[in-house]
C-alpha positions in Angstrom: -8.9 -57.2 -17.0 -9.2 -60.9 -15.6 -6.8 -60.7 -13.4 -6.6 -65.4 -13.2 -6.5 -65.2 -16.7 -3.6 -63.5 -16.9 -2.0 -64.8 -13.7 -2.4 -68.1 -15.8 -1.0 -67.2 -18.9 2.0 -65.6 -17.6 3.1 -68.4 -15.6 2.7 -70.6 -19.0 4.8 -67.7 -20.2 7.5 -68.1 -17.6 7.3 -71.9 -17.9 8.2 -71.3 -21.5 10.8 -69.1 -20.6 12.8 -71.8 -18.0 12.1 -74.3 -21.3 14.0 -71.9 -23.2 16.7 -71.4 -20.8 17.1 -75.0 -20.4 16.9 -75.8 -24.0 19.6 -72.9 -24.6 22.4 -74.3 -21.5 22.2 -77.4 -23.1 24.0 -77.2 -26.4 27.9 -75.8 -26.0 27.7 -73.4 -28.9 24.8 -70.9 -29.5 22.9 -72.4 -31.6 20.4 -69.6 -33.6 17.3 -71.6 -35.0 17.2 -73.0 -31.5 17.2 -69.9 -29.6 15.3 -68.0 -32.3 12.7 -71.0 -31.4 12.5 -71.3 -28.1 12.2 -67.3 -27.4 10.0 -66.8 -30.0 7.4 -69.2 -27.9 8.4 -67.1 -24.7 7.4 -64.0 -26.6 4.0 -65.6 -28.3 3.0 -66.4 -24.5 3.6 -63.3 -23.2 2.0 -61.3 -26.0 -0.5 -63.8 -26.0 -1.2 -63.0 -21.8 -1.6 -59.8 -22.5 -3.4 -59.0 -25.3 -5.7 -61.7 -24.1 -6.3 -60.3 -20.7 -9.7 -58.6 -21.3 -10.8 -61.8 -22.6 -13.5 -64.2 -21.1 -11.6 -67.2 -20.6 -12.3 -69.3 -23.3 -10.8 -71.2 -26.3 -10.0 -68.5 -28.8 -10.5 -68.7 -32.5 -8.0 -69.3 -34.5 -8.2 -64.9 -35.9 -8.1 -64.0 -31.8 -5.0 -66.4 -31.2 -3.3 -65.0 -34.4 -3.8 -61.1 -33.1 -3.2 -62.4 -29.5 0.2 -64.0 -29.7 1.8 -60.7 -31.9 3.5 -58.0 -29.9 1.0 -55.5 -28.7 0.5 -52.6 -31.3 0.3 -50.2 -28.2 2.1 -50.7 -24.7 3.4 -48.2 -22.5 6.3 -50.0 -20.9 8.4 -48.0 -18.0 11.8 -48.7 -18.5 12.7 -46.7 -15.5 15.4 -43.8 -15.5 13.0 -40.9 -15.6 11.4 -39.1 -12.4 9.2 -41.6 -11.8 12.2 -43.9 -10.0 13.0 -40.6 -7.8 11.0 -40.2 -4.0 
């Protein structure tokens, strides 16, 4: 894992996600294509940080950016609530 590399794309990630917020507070009713938008981006950066992380940091193709920015086909996320939380 390149540990900069992902450092870097998550913070483009969380940039995206203060965008969204913003983008979101700003209109008074929820407005769907907008939010459906804006979070979709959040969620193409994120994907994109991750599957990318194994990746020398270069300018991907445009088959590498396409798999990179989908959700990952395999990710053990803790969600906590199991005996891991417990000391």
């Amino acid at each position: 894992m390149d540990k900069a590399w992902l450092i870097t794309n998550l913070e483009d990630a969380r940039h995206a996600l203060d965008r969204a917020i913003s983008e979101i507070k700003q209109h008074e009713a929820a407005e769907e294509h907008i939010a459906q938008q804006v979070v979709g981006e959040v969620y193409a950066k994120l994907n994109y940080a991750w599957n990318s992380r194994a990746a020398v940091p270069a300018p991907p193709d445009r088959a590498h950016y396409d798999e990179w920015i989908r959700y990952p086909k395999v990710m053990d996320i803790y969600v906590g609530g199991d005996d891991k939380s417990t000391a």
